[in-house]
N, C-alpha and C positions, 0 to 999 in steps of 0.2 A: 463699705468704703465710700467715702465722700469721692465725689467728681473734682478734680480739679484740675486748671489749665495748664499744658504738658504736664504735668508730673506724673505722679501716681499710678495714675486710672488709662494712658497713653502705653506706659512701660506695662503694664498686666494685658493693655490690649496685641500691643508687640510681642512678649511670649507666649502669646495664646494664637497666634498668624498660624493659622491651617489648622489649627486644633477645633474652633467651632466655638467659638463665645457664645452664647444665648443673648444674654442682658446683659449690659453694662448699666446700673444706676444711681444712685447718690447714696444708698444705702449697703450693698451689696453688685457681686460680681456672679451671675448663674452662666453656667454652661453644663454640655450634656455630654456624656460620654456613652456611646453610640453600641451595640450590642446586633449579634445574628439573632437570626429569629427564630425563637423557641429553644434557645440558646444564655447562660448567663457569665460565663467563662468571657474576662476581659480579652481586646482585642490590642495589638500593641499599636495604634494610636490611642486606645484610651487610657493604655498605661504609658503614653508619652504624657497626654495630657494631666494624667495623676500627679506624675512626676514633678510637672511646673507648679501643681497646687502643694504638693509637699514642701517644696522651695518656699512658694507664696507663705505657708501654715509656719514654717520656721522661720520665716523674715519675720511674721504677725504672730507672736506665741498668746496671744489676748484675744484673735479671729477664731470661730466658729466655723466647721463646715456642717453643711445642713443637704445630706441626701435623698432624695426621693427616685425609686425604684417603676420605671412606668415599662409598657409593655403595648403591644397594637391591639388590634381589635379581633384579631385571629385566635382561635380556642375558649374555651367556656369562661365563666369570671370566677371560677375557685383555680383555675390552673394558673390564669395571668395574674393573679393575683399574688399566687407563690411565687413563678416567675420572677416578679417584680422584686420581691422581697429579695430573693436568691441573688438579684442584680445589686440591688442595695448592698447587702452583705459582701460581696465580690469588691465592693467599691472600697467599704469599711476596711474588710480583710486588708486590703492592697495599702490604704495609707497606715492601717496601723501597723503591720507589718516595717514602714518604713518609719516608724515610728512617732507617730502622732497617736497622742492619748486619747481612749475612748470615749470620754468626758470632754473635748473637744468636737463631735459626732452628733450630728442629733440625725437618728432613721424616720424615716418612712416610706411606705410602698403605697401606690395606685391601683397597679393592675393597669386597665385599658381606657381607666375612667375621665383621665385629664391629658386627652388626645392633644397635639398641636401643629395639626395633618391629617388631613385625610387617609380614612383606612382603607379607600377604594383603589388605590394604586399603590403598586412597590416601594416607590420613592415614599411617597408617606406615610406606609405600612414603617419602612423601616426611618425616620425620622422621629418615632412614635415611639421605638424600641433602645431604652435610654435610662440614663440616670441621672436625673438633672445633682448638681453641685450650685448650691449657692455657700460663699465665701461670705461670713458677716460678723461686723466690728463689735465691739463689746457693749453699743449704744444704740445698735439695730436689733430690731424686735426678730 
């Protein structure tokens, strides 16, 4: 999504108030929906937060959602790894279920490998433990 002045990009910041936007940028809208740890079963703010993106995905039947399945730094790198994926999937599950088509979806998982927090405290541990959502227009790579 293009940035523009009030419109657009003001109103997706508006429904997203306490949900956790990531990035807002000229190209695209990321945000992370937040998960327990060692856990990949959605939490219901991150099935509130889905829900806004379902709205968003059927205002924009031509937008992209692009997942990636991340995970902390606690446990070996074949278990965070599934993890991640498992989180990914949970995401996928939830919108398509509400029915957004597959082919609208693009996956992928991390594991613990693109931290953005520290793994040394709680608070970081679990801001690490997530799936990030970018939102992108049919002119965004």
């Amino acid at each position: 999504m293009r940035r523009r002045r009030g419109g657009e990009s003001q109103r997706w910041a508006r429904a997203f108030r306490g949900i956790g936007v990531a990035r807002l940028g000229y190209d695209a809208l990321t945000f992370d929906v937040l998960f327990d740890s060692h856990h990949a079963p959605l939490q219901p703010a991150g099935i509130k937060a889905l829900d806004t993106i379902v709205d968003m995905l059927r205002e924009h039947p031509t937008y992209r959602a692009e997942l990636v399945g991340h995970t902390d730094a606690r446990g070996a790198a074949q278990y965070n790894m599934r993890l991640s994926k498992q989180r990914t999937m949970a995401v996928a599950a939830y919108l398509k279920s509400q029915g957004i088509a597959q082919d609208r979806l693009i996956l992928a998982w991390k594991g613990a490998t693109a931290s953005i927090a520290a793994n040394t405290t709680p608070a970081g541990r679990a801001k690490n433990r997530r799936t990030d959502i970018t939102l992108r227009p049919p002119s965004a790579p």
